[in-house]
C-alpha positions as CSV (number, residue, x, y, z in Angstrom):
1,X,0.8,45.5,-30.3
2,X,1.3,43.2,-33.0
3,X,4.8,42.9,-34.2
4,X,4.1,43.1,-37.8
5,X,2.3,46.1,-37.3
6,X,5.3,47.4,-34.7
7,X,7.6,46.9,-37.8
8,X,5.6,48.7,-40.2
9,X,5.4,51.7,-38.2
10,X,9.2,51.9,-37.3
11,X,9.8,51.2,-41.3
12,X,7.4,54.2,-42.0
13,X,9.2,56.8,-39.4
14,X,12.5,55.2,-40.8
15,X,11.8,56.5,-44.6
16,X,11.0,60.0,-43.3
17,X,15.1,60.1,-41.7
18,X,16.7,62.8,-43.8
19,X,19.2,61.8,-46.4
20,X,22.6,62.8,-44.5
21,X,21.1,62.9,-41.0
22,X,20.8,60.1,-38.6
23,X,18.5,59.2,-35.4
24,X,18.6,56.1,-32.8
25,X,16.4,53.2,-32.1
26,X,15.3,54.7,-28.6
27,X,14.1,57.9,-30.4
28,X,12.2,55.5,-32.7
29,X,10.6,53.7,-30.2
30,X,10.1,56.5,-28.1
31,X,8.1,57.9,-30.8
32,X,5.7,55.1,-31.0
33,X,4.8,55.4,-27.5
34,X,6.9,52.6,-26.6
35,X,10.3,53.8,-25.4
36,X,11.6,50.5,-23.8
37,X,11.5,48.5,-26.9
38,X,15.0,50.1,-29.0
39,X,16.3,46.9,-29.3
40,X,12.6,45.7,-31.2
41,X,13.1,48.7,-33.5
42,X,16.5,47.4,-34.4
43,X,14.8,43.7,-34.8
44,X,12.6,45.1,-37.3
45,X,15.3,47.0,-39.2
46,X,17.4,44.1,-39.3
47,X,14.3,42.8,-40.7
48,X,14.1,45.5,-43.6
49,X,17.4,44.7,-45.2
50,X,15.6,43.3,-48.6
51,X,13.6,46.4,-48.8
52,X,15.6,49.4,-50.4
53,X,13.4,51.9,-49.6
54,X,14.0,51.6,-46.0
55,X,16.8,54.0,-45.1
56,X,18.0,51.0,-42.1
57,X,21.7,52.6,-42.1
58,X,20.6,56.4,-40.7
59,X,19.8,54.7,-37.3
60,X,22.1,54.2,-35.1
61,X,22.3,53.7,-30.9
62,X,21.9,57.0,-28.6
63,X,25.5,57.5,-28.6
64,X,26.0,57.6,-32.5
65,X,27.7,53.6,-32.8
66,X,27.0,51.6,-35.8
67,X,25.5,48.8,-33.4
68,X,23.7,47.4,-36.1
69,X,26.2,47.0,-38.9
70,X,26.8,43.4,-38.8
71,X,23.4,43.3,-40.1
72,X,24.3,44.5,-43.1
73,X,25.7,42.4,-46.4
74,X,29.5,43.0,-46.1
75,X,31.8,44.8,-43.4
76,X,31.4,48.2,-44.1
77,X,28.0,48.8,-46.0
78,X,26.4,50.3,-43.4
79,X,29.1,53.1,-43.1
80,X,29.8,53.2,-47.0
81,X,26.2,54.3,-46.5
82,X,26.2,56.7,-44.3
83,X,29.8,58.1,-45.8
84,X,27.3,58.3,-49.6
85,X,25.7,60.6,-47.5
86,X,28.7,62.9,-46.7
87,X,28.1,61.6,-42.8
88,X,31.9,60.8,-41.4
89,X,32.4,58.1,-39.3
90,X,35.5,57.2,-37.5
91,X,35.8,54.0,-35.4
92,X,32.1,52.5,-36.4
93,X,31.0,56.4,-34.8
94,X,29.1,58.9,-36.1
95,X,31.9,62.3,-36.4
96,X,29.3,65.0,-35.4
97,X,26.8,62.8,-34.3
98,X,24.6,65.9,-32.0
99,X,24.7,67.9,-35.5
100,X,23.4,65.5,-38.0
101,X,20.6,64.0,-35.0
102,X,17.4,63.8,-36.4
103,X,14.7,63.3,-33.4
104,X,11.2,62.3,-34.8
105,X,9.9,63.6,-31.2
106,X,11.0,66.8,-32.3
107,X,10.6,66.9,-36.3
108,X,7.3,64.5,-36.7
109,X,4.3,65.4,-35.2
110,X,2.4,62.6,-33.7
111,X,-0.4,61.7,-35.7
């Protein structure tokens, strides 16, 4: 698999994460067929940061953490984010985090 092509794909199931919901890299890369590579779905998001379009602050690890937020400019973008959003988080956590999962397994049919 190439890795631009890798990227594109997790950008592209990225953009379809509802505004105020949230999903993790493993459900990302379990989507794509490749569900030991989580930590290459967050290399490609880290990636994404100087395209807007590409929601990068609605995915977070399988426990609801803000792992990824040193990625983005600033402390606290990536919550100030999610927090636009109406999503609460509390100690770099998603509050709620089972209720606000989006799971592309479940919501996006393989095409």
């Amino acid at each position: 698999m190439k890795e631009e092509g890798f990227f594109k794909k997790v950008y592209d199931i990225t953009k379809q994460v509802p505004f105020g919901r949230v999903t993790s890299y493993g459900a990302i890369a379990k989507f794509l067929g490749t569900p030991r590579s989580a930590r290459m779905v967050g290399w490609a998001l880290n990636a994404s940061h100087l395209d807007d379009s590409i929601p990068a602050h609605r995915v977070v690890n399988r426990n609801g953490l803000l792992t990824g937020k040193h990625h983005f400019k600033g402390s606290n973008l990536m919550q100030q984010l999610l927090e636009n959003e109406n999503i609460k988080v509390e100690n770099n956590q998603v509050v709620a985090f089972k209720k606000l999962y989006w799971d592309p397994n479940i919501e996006l049919v393989q095409q």
